[in-house]
PAZAPA-4460 file (N, C-alpha, C; in steps of 0.05 Angstrom, whole numbers, plus 32768, in hexadecimal, padded with zeros to 4 digits):
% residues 213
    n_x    n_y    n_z   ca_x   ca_y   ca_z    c_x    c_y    c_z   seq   type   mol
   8011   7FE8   8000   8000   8000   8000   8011   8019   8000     1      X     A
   800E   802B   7FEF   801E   8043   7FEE   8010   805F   8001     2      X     A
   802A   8067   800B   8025   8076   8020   801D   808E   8016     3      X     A
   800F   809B   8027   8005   80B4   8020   8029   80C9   8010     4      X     A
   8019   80E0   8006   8036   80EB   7FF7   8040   8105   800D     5      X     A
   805B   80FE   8014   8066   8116   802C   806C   8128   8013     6      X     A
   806B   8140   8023   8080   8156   8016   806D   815C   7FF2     7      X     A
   804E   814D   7FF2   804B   8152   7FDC   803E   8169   7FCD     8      X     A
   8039   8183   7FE5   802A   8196   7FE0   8033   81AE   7FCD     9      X     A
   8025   81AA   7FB0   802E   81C3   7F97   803A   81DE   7FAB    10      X     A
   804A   81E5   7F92   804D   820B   7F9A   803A   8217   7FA2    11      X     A
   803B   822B   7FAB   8026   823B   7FBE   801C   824B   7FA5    12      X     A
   7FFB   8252   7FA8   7FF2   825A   7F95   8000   8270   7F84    13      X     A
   8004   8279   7F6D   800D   8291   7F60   801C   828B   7F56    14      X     A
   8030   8276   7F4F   8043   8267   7F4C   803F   826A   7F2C    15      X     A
   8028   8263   7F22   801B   825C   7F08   800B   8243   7F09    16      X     A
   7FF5   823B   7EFA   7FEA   8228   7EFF   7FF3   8213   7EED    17      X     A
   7FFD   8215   7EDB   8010   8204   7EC7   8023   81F9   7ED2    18      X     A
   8031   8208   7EE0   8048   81F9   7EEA   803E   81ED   7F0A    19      X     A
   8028   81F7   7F12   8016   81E5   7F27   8012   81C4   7F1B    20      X     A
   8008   81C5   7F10   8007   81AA   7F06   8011   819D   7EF4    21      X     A
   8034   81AF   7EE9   804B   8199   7EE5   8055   818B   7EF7    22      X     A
   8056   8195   7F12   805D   818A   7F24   805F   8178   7F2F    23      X     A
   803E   816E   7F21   8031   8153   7F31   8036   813D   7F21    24      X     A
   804D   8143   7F04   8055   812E   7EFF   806D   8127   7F06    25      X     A
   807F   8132   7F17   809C   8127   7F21   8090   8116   7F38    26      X     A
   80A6   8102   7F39   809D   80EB   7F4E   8098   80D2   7F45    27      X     A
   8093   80BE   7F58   808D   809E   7F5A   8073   80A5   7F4F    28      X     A
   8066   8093   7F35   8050   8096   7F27   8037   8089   7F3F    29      X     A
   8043   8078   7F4F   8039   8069   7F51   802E   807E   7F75    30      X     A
   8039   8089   7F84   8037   8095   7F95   8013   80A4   7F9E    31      X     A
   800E   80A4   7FAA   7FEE   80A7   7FBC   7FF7   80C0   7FC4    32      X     A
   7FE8   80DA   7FB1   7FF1   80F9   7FBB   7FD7   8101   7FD4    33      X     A
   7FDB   80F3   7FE7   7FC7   80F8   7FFE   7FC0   8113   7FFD    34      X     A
   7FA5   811C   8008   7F9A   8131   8000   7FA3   8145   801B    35      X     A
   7FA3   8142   8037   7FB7   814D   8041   7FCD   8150   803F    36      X     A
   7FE7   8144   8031   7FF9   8152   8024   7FF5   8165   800E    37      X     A
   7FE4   8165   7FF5   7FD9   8175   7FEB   7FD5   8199   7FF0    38      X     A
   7FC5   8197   8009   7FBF   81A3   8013   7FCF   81BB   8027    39      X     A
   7FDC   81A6   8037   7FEF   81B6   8047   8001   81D0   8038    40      X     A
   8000   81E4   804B   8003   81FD   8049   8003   820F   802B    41      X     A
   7FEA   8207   802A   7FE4   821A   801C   7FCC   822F   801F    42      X     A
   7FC2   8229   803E   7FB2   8247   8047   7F9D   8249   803D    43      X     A
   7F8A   8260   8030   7F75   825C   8024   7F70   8250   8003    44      X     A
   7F84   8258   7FFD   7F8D   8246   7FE2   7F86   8228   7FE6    45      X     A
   7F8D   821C   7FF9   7F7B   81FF   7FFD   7F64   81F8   7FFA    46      X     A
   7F4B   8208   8000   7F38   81FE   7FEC   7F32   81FE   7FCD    47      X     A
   7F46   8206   7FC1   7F46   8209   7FAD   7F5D   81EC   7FA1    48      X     A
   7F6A   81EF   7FAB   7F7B   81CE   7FA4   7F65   81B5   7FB1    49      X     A
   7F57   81BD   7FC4   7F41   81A0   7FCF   7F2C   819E   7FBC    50      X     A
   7F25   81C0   7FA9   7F0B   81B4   7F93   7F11   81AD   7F83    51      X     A
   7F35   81B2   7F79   7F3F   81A5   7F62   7F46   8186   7F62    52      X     A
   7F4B   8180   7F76   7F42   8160   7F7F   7F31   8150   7F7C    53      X     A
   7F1E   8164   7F88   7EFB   8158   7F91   7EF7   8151   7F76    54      X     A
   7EFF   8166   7F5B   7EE1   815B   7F41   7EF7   814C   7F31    55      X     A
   7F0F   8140   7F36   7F1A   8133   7F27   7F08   811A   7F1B    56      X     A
   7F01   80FF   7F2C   7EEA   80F4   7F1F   7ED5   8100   7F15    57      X     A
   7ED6   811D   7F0F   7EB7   812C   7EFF   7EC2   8127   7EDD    58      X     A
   7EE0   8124   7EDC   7EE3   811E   7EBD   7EEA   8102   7EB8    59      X     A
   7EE6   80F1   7EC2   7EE8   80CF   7EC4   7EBF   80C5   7EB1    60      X     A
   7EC5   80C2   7E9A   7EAC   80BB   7E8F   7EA1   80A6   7E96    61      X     A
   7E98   809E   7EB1   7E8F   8085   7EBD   7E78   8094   7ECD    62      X     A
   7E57   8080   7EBE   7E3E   8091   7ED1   7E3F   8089   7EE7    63      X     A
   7E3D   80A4   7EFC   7E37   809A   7F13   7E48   80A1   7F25    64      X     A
   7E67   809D   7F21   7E7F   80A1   7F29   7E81   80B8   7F30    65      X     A
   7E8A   80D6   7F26   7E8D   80EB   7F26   7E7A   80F4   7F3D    66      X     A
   7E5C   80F6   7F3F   7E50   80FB   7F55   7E51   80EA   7F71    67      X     A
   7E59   80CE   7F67   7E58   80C3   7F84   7E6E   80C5   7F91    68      X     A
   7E86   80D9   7F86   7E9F   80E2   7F90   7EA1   80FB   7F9A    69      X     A
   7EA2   810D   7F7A   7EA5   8127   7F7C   7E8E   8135   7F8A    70      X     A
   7E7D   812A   7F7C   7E5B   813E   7F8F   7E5C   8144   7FAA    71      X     A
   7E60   812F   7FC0   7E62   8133   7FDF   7E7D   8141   7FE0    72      X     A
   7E91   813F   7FD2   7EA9   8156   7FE0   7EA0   8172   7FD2    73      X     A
   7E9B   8172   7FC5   7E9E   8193   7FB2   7E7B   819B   7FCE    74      X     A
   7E72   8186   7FD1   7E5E   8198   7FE3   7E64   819B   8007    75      X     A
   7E77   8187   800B   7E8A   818A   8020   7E99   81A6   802A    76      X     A
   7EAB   81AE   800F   7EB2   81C2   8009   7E9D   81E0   8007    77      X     A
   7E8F   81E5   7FFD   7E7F   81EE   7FF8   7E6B   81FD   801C    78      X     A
   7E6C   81E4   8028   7E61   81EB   8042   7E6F   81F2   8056    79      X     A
   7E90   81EF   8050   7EAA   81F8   8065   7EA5   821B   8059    80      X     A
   7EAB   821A   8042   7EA6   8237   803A   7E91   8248   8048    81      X     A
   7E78   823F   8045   7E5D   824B   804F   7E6D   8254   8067    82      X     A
   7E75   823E   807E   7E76   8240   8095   7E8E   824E   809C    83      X     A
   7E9E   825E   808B   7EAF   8274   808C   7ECB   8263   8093    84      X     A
   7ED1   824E   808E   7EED   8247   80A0   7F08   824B   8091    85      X     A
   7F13   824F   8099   7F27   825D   808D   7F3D   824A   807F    86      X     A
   7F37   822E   8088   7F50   8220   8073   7F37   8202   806C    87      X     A
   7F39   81F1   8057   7F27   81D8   8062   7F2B   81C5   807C    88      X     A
   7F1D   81BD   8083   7F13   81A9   8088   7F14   818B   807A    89      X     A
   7F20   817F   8080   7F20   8164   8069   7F27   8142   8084    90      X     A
   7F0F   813F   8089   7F07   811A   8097   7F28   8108   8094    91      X     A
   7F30   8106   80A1   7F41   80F4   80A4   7F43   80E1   8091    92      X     A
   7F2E   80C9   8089   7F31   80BF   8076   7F2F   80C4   8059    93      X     A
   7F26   80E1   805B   7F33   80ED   803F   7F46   80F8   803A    94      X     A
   7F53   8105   8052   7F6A   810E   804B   7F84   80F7   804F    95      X     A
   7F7B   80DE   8051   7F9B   80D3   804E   7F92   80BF   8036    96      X     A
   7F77   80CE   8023   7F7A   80C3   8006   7F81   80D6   7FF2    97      X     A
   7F87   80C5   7FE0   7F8A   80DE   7FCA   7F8C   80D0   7FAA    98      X     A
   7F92   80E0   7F95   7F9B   80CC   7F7F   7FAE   80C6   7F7C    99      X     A
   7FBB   80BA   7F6B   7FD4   80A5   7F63   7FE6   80C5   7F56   100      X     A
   7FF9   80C0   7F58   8009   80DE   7F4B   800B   80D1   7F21   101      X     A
   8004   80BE   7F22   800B   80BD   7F02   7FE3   80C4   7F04   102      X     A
   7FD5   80BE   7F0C   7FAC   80C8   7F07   7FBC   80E5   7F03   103      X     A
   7FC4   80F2   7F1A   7FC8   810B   7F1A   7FD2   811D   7F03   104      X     A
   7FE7   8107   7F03   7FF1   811A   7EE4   7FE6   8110   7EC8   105      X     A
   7FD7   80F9   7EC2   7FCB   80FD   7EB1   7FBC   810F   7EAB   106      X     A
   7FA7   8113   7EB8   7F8B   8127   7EC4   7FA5   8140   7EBD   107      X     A
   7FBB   8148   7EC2   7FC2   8160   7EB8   7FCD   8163   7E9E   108      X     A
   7FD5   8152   7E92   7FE9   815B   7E7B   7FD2   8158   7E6B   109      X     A
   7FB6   8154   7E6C   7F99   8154   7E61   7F96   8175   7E5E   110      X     A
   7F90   817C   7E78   7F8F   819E   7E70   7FA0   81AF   7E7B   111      X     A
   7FBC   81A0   7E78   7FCF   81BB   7E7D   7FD3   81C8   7E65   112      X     A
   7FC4   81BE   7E4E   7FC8   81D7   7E37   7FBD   81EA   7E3B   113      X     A
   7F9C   81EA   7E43   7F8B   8205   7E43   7F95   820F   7E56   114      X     A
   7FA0   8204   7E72   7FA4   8206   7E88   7FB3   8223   7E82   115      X     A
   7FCB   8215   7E7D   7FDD   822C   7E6E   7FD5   8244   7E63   116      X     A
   7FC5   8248   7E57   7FB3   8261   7E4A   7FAC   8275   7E59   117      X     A
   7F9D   825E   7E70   7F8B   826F   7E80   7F9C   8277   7E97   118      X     A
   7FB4   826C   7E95   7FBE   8282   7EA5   7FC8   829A   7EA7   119      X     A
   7FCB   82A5   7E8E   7FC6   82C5   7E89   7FB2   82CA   7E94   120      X     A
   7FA6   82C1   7E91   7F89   82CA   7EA0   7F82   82CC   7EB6   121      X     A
   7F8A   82B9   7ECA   7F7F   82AE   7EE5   7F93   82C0   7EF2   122      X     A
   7F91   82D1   7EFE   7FA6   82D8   7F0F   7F98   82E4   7F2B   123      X     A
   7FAA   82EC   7F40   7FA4   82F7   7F5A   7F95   8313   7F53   124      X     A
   7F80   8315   7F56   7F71   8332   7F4A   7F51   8333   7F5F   125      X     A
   7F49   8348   7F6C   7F35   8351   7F70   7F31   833C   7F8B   126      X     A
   7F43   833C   7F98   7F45   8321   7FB6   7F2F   8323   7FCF   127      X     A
   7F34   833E   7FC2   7F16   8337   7FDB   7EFA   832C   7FD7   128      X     A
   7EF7   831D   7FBA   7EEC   830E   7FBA   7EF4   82EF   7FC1   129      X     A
   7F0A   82EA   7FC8   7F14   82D7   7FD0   7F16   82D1   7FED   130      X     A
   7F12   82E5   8003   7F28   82E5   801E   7F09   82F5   802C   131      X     A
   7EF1   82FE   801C   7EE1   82FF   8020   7ECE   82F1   8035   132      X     A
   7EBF   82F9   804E   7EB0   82D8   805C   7E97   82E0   8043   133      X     A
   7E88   82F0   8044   7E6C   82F9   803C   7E71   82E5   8019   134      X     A
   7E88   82E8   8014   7E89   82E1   7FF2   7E94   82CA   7FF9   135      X     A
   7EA8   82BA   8006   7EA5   8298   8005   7E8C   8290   8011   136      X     A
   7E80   82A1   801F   7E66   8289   8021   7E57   828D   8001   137      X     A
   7E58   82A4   7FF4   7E49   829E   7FE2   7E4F   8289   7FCE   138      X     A
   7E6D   8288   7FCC   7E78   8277   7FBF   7E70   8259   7FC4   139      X     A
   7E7D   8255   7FDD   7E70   8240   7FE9   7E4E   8238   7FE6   140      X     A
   7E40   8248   7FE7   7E20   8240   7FE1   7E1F   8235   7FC3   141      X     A
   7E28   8241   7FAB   7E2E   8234   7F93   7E3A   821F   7F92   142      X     A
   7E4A   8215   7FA4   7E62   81FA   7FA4   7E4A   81E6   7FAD   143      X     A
   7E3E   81EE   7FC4   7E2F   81D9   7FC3   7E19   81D6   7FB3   144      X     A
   7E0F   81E8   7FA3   7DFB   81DE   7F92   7E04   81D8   7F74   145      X     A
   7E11   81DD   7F76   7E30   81C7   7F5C   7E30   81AD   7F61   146      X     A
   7E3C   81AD   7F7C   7E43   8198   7F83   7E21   8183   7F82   147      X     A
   7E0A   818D   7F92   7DFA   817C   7F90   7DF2   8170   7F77   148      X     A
   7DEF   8182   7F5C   7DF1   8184   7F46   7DFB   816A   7F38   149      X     A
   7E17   816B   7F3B   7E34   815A   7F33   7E26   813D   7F3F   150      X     A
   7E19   813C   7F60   7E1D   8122   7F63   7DFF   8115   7F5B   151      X     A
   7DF0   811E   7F4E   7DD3   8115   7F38   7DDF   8101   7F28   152      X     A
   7DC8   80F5   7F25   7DDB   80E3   7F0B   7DCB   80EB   7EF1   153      X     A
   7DD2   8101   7EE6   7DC2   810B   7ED2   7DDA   810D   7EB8   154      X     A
   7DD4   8108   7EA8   7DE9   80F5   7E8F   7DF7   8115   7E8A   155      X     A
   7E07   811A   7E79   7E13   8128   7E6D   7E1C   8140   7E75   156      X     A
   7E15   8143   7E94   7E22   8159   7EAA   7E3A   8153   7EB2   157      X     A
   7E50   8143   7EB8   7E63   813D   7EC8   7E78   8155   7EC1   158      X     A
   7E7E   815A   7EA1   7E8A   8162   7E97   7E84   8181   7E9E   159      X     A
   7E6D   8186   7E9B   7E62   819E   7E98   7E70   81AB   7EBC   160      X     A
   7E62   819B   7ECA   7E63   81AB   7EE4   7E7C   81A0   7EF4   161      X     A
   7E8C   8192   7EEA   7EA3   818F   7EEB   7EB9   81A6   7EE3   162      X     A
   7EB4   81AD   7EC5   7EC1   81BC   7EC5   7EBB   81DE   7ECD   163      X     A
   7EA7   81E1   7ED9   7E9E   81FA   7EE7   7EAD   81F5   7EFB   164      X     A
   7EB3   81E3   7F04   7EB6   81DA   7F27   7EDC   81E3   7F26   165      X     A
   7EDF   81E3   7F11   7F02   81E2   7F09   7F06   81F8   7F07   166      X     A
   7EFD   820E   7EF7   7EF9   8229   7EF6   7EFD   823A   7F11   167      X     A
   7EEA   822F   7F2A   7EE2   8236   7F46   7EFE   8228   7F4D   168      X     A
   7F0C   8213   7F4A   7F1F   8203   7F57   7F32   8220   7F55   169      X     A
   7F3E   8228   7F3D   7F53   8239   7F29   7F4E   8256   7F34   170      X     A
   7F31   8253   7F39   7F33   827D   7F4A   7F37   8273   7F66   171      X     A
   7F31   8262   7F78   7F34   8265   7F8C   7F59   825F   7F98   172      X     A
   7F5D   824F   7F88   7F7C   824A   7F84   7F91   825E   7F80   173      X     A
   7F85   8272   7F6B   7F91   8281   7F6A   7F87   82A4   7F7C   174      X     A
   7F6E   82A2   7F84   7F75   82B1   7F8D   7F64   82C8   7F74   175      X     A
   7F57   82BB   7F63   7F4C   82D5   7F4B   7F2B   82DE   7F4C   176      X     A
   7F28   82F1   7F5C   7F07   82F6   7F61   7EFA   8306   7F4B   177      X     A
   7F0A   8305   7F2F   7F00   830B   7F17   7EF5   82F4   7F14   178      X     A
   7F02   82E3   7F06   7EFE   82C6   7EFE   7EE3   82BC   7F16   179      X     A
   7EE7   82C6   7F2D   7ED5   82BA   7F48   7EBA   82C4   7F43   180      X     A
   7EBE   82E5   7F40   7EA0   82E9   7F35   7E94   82EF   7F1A   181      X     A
   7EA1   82D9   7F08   7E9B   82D4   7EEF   7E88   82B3   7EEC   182      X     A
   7E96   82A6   7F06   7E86   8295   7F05   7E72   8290   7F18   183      X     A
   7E71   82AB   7F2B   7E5C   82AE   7F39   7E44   82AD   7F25   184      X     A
   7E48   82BE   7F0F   7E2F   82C9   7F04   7E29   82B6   7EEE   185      X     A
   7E3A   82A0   7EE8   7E34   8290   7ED2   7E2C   826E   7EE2   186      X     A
   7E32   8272   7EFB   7E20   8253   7F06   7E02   8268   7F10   187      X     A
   7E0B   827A   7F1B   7DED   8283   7F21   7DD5   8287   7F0D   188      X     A
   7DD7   828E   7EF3   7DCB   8289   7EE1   7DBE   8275   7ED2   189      X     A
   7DD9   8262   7ED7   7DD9   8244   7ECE   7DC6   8230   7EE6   190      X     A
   7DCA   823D   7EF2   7DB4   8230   7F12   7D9A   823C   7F10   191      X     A
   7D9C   8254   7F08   7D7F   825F   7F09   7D73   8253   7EEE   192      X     A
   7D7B   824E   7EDC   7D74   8241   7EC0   7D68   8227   7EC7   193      X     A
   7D7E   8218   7ED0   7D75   8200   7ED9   7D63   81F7   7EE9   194      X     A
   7D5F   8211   7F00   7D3B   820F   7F0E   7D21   8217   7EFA   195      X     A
   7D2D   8224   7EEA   7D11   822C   7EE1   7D12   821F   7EC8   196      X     A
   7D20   8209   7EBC   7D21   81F8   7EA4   7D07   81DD   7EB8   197      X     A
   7D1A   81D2   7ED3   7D14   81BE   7EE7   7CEE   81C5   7EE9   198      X     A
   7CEA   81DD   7EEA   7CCD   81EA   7EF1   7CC2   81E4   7ED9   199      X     A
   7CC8   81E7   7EBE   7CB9   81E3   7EA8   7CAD   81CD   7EA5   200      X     A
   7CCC   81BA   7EA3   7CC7   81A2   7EA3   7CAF   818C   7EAF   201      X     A
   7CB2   8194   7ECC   7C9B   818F   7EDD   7C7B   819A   7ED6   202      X     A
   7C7B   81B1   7ED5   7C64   81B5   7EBA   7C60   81A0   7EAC   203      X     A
   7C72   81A5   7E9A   7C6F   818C   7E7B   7C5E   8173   7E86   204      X     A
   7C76   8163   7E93   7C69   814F   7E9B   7C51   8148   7EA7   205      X     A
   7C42   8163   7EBA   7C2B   815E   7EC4   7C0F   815F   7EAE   206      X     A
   7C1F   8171   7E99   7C08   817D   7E86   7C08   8160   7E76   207      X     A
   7C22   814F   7E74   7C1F   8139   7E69   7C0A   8123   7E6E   208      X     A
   7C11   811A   7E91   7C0A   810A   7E9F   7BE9   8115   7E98   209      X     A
   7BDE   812E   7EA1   7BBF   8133   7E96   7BB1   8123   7E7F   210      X     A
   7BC3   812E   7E67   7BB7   8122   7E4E   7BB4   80FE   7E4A   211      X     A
   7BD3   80F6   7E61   7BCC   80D5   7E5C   7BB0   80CB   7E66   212      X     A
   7BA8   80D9   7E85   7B96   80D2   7E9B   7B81   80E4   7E94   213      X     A
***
């Protein structure tokens, strides 16, 4: 059994996020990057390396999988935020799991191309949406209804709210409350769509169920 990974926690956010996740290919392929090593000292930047964790099974194309993993942590997450705490929280038996460092670096050299891109983009900007309590709980209130979202088993979302969930991983990591309230306003939309698509629907069907009965 391979031991959790010492000493395995990335550069401290700002570093670049490209070279964040070249990182995680040096080493024993075979090595278990425990999620408290992960984690350790990196301050509030840690919830942002714990969501980038959390939705890794959200891009694993297996139904079922992605929610019965990622769903309860990204809403885990999501409710440490609400509750204002200032670093995560992470259960003992999750934090001395983690993935394999070769999962890890596959999963990166996948999107360290765009990765790369967007890091012109992603940078430390407008922090007080970040370091905010009033604005991580807001954040946090979206994480969990992502998260509840993610763990549905409703076909052709994994991807979708997966990669929203990566977006939120990349501003909170870094630290970018542009990027933060860019996707404030595009899950809130996308949530409000989705209630009032969910409301139609329910219509439909009742106006259906009439005509059969």
């Amino acid at each position: 059994m391979n031991s959790p990974a010492e000493g395995a926690a990335p550069p401290p956010a700002g570093n670049g996020i490209a070279r964040l996740l070249q990182s995680f290919a040096h080493g024993d392929p075979e090595q278990v990057l425990a999620l408290d090593g992960l984690l350790h000292g990196l301050g509030r930047s840690a919830f942002g390396m714990f969501l980038f964790v959390s939705i890794l099974p959200g891009f694993i194309p297996i139904p079922g999988f992605a929610g019965a993993v990622s769903g309860p942590l990204v809403v885990l997450i999501g409710v440490q935020l609400i509750a204002g705490l200032r670093k995560p929280w992470v259960p003992g038996f999750i934090g001395r799991r983690g993935p394999r460092r070769s999962t890890m670096a596959r999963f990166c050299n996948r999107i360290t191309p765009w990765m790369a891109r967007l890091e012109h983009l992603v940078r430390p900007r407008l922090q007080v949406l970040t370091g905010n309590r009033m604005a991580n709980a807001f954040t946090g209130l979206l994480l969990v209804a992502l998260g509840l979202l993610l763990a549905l088993p409703v076909p052709m979302t994994n991807y979708l709210f997966a990669g929203i969930l990566l977006l939120f991983a990349l501003a909170l990591m870094e630290r970018d409350g542009a990027l933060l309230l860019g996707l404030w306003l595009v899950s809130t939309a996308g949530l409000l769509s989705m209630g009032l698509l969910s409301e139609r629907l329910v219509v439909l069907v009742g106006r259906w169920l009439e005509q059969l009965f």
